[in-house]
C-alpha positions as CSV (number, residue, x, y, z in Angstrom):
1,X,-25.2,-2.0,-1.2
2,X,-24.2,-4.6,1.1
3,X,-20.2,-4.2,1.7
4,X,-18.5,-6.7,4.1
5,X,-15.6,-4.7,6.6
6,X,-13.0,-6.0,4.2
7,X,-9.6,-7.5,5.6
8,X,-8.2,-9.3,3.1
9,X,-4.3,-9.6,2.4
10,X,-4.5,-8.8,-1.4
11,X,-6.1,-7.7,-3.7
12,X,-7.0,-6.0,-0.8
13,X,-9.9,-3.3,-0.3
14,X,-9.9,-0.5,-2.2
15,X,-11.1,3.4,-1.1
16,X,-15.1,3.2,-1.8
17,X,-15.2,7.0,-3.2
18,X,-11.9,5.1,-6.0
19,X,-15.0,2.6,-6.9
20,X,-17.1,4.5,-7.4
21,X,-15.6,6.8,-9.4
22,X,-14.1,4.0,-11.4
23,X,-17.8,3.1,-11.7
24,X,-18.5,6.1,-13.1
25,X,-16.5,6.5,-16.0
26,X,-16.5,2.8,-16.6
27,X,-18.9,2.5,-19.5
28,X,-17.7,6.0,-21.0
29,X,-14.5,7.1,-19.8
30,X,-15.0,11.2,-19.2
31,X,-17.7,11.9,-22.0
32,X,-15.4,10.1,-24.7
33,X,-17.8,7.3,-25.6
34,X,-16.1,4.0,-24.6
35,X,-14.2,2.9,-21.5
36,X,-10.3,3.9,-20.8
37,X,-9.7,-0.4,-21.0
38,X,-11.2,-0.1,-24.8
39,X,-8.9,2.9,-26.0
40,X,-5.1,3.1,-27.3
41,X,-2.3,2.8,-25.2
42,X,-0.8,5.4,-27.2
43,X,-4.0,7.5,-27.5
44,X,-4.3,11.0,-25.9
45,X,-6.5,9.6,-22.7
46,X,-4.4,7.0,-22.0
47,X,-1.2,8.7,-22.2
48,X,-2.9,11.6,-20.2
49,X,-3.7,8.6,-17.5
50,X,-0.3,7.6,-17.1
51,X,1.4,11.1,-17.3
52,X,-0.3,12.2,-14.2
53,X,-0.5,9.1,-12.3
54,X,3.3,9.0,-12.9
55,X,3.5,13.2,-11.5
56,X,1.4,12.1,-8.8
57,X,3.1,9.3,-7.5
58,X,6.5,11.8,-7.9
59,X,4.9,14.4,-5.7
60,X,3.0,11.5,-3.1
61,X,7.0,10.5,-2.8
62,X,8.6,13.8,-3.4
63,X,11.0,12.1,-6.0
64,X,12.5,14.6,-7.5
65,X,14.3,14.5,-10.9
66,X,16.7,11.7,-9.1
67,X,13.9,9.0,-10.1
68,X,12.3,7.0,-12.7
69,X,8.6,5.5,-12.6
70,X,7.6,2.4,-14.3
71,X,4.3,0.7,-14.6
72,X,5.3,-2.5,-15.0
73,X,3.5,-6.0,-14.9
74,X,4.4,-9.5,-13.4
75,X,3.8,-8.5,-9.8
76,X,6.7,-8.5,-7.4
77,X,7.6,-12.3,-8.5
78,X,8.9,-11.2,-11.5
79,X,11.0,-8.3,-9.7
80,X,12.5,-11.1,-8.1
81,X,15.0,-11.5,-11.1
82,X,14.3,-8.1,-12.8
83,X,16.2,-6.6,-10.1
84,X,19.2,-9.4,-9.9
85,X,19.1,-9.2,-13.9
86,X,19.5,-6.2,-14.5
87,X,22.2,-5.1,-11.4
88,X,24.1,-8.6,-10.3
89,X,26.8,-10.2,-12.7
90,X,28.6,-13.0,-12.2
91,X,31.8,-12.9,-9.8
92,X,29.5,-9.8,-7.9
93,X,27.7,-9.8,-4.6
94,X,24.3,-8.5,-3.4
95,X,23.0,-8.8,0.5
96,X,19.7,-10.1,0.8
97,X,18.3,-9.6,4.4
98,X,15.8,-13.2,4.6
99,X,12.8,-11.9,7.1
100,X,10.3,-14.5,5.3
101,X,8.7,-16.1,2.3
102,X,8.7,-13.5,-0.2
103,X,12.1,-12.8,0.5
104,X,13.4,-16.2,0.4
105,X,11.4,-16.2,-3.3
106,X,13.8,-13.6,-4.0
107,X,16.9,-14.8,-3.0
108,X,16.3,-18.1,-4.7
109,X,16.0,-15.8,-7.9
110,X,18.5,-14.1,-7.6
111,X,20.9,-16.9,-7.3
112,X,21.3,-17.0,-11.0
113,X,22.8,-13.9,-11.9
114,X,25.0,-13.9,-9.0
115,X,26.4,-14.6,-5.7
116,X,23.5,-13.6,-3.0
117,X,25.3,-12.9,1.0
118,X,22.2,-13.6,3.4
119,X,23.1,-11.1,5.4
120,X,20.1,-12.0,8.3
121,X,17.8,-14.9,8.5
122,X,14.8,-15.1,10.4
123,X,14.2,-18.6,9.6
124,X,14.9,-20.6,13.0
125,X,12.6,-18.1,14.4
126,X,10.1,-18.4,12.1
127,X,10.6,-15.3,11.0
128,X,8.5,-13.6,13.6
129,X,11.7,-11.4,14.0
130,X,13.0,-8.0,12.1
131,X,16.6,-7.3,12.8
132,X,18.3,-5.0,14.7
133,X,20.9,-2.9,12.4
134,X,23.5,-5.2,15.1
135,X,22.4,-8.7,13.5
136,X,23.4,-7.7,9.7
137,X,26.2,-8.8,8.7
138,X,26.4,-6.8,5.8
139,X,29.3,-7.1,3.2
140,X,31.9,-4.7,1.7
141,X,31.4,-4.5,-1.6
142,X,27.7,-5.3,-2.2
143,X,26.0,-4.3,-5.3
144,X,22.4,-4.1,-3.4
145,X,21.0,-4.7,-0.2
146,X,17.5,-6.2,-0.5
147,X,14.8,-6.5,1.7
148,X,11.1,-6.8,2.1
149,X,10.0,-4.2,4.0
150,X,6.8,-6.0,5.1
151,X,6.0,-9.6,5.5
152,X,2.4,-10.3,4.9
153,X,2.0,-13.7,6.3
154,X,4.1,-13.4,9.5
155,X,2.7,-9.8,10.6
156,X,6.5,-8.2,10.4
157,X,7.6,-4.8,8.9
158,X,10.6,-2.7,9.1
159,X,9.9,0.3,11.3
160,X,12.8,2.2,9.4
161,X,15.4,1.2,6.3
162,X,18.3,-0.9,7.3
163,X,21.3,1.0,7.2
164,X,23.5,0.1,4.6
165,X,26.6,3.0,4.1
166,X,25.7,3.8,1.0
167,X,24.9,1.1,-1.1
168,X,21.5,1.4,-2.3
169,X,18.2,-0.3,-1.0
170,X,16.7,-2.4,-3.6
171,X,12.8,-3.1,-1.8
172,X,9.9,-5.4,-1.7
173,X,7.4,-2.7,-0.4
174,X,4.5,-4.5,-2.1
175,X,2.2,-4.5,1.0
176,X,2.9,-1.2,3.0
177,X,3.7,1.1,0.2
178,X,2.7,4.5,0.6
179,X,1.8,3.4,3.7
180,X,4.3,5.5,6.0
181,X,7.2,8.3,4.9
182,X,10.6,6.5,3.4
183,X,14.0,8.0,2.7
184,X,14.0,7.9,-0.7
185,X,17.6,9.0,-1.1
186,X,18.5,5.6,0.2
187,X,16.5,3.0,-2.4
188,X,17.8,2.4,-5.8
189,X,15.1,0.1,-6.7
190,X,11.5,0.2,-5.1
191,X,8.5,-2.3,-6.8
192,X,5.4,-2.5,-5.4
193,X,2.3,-4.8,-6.6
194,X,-0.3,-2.3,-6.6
195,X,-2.7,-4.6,-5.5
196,X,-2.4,-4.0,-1.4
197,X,-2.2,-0.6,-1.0
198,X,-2.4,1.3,-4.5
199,X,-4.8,-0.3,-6.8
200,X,-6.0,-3.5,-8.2
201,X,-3.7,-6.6,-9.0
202,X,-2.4,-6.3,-12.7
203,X,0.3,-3.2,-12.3
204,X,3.5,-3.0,-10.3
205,X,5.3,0.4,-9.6
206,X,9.2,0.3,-10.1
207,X,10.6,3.0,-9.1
208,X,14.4,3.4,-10.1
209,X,17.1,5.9,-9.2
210,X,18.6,7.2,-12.9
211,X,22.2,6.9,-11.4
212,X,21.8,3.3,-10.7
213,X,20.1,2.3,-13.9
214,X,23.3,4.5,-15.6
215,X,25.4,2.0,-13.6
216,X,23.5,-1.3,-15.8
217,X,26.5,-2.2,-17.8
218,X,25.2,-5.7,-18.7
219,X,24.6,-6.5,-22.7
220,X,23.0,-9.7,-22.5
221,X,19.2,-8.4,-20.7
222,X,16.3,-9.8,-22.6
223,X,14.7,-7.0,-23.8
224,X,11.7,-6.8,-22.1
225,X,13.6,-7.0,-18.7
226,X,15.4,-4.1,-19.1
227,X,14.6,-1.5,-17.2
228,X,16.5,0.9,-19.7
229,X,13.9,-0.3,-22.4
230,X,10.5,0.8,-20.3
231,X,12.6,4.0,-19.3
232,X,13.0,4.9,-23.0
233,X,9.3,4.1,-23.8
234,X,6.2,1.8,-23.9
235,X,7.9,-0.9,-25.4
236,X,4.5,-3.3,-25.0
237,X,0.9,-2.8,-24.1
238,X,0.8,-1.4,-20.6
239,X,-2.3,-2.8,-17.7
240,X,-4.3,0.1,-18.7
241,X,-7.3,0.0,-16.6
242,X,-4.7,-1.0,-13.3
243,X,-2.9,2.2,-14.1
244,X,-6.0,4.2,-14.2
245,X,-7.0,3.0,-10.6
246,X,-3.8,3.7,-9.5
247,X,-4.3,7.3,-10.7
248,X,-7.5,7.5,-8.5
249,X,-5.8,6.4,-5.3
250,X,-2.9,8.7,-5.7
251,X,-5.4,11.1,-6.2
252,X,-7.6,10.1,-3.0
253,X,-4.0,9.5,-0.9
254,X,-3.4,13.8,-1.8
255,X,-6.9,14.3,-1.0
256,X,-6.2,13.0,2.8
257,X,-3.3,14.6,3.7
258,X,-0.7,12.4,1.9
259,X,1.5,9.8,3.7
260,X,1.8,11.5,6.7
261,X,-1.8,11.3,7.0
262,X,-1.3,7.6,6.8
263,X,1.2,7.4,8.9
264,X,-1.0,8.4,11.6
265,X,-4.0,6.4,10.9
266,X,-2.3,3.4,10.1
267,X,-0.7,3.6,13.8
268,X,-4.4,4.6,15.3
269,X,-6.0,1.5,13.3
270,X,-3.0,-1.0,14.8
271,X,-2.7,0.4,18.3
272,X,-6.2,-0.1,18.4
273,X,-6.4,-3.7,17.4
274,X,-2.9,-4.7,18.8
275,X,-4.4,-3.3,22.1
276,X,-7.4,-5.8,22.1
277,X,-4.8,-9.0,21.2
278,X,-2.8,-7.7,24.3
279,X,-5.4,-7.6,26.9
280,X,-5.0,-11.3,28.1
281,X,-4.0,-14.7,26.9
282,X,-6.9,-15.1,25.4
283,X,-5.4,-13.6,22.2
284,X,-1.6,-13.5,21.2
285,X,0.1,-11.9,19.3
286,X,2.5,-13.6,16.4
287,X,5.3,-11.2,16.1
288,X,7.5,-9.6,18.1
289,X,6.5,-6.8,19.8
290,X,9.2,-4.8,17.7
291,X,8.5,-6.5,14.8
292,X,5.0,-6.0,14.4
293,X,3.5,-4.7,11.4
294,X,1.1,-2.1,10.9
295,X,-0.3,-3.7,7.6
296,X,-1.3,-7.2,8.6
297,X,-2.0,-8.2,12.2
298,X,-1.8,-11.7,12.9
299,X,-2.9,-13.6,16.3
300,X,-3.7,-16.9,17.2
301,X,-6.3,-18.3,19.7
302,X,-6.3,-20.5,22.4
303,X,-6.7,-24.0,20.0
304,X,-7.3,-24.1,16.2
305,X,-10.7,-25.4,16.9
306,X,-11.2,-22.0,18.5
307,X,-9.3,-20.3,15.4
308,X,-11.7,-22.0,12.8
309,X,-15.3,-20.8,14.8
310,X,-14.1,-17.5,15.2
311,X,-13.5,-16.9,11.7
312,X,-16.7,-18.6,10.7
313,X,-18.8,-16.5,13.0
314,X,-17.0,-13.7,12.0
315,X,-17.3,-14.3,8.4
316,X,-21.2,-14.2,9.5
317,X,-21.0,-11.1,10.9
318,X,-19.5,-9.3,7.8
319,X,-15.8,-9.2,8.9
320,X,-14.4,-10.7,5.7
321,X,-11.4,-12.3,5.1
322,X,-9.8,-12.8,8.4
323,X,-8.2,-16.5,7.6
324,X,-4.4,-16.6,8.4
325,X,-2.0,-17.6,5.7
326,X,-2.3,-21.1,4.6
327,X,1.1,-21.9,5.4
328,X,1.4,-20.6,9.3
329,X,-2.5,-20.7,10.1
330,X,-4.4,-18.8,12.9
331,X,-5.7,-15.7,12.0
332,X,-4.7,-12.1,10.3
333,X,-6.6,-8.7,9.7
334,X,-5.1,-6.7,6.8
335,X,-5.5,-3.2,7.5
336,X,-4.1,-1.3,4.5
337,X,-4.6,2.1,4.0
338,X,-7.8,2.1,2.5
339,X,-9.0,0.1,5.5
340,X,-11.5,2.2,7.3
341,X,-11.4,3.1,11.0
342,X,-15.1,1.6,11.4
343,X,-13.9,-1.7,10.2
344,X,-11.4,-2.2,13.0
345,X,-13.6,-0.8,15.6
346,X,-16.1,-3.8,14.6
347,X,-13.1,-6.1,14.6
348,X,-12.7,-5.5,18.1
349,X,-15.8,-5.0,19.5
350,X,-16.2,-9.1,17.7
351,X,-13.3,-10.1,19.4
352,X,-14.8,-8.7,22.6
353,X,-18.0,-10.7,22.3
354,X,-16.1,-13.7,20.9
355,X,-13.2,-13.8,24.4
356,X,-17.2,-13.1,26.8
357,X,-18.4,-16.5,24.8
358,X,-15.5,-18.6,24.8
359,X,-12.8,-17.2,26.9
């Protein structure tokens, strides 16, 4: 086996022991003759799968009876205007906090349902900036506050939820979910596509408070995007095989420790690589230094020319992946949960070698 250190953005690496389990019970699913992606939806196994996934992910987040979870498909875009569709009418405001492009994808969806308040925008700034609680003006009577919580291809994440007095969070958390604790008594809506931190790319998690779904009064939802109708039961053909994976990392997540466990490596993995950006000049960081996510680290180099040898020779040296965004450029190292220690420490001991050479 010849694995690369793996830092892609998304679909993003997944925990070795979850592959090779998966392996495992590929071809014949737990002794029952044929794979979980060739049995029923509605059959025992499956609905076993998706039971305890869904009580694992409750205990991972400590939900409670307050919550609903939904294994949804569609990926984040199309919670773009699920979430607008299903809580914004017209003649209603919802604050949307702009910290880059996913969240200006959002906004532009939500537009149609009703009237969006851009509360913060990191634009001018290139969005290299989270706010401070002081820069949101936030408005009286909003429906929702939205936000991404972190920004993949500018290296930015929310340290802690915006405070809103009261009205709920709806959240982008695709890429650092489960990644750190949350105050869950704060979120009305959280989605998440799976495919950063919790599985592979074909299943996104809603989660949705019950009082906030109570509070749909809207007729006119197509069926399909109501929440209400996946709440009530599995009204089409769920990603089966996604959902299964997504089983096996909550399961490998509770084997570590939980999110606290995360918490902590995830600051160890950063500190360690932020450390070697910050050395010198050499290196520099994109973000602000209060800004900075723990998810994706992104840098540039002294000239692009530099940029584009140092991810080739890294590429040669099995450090996978490294390529900045196509639309900002330079270079990023996606360290997810399932990232292992040993694949930053090689990062940096490259970027060591690389600065000796052409520093």
């Amino acid at each position: 086996m010849n694995r690369v250190h793996n830092f892609s953005a998304g679909p993003a690496i997944l925990p070795l022991e979850v592959l090779q389990q998966a392996q495992a019970d590929l071809v014949d699913y737990q002794g029952t003759g044929a794979s979980i992606m060739e049995k029923s939806h509605r059959g025992a196994d499956y609905t076993q799968v998706h039971e305890e996934a869904t009580a694992l992910l409750t205990t991972v987040l400590d939900l409670g009876d307050d919550f609903e979870v939904l294994f949804l498909q569609g990926g984040a875009s199309t919670q773009f205007l699920m979430a607008p569709m299903n809580l914004l009418s017209k003649g209603q405001t919802a604050d949307y906090i702009n910290t880059g492009a996913w969240s200006t994808k959002a906004i532009k969806e939500a537009k149609a349902f009703g009237e969006v308040h851009e509360v913060y925008s990191g634009k001018e700034g290139n969005f290299t900036h989270i706010p401070t609680q002081e820069e949101l003006a936030l408005s009286e009577h909003a429906r929702y506050v939205h936000f991404t919580s972190n920004n993949t291809i500018f290296g930015t994440q929310f340290a802690t939820e915006p405070e809103t007095y009261g009205i709920p969070l709806v959240c982008d958390a695709s890429s650092d979910f489960l990644s750190k604790p949350i105050d869950i008594t704060r979120y009305g809506i959280i989605y998440a596509g799976a495919q950063k931190n919790l599985g592979p790319a074909g299943v996104t998690i809603v989660i949705a408070r019950k009082d906030v779904l109570e509070g749909i009064s809207k007729t006119d939802i197509p069926t399909i995007m109501d929440y209400r109708t996946h709440v009530q039961n599995l009204f089409n053909t769920p990603p089966v095989f996604p959902v299964y994976m997504v089983k096996l990392v909550l399961e490998w997540i509770q084997s570590k420790g939980g999110i606290s466990y995360f918490e902590r490596f995830n600051l160890e993995k950063a500190n360690l690589l932020y450390s070697a950006i910050d050395e010198d000049d050499f290196y520099s960081g994109t973000a602000d230094l209060a800004s900075r996510s723990l998810m994706n680290v992104t840098f540039r180099l002294p000239s692009e020319e530099l940029e584009k040898k140092f991810i080739q020779e890294a590429t040669a040296a099995h450090l996978d992946a490294l390529k900045g965004h196509r639309s900002v450029g330079g270079v990023r190292a996606s360290i997810y949960n399932a990232c292992p220690m040993e694949s930053v420490q090689a990062l940096v001991a490259f970027m060591a070698n690389f600065k000796a050479k052409h520093g």
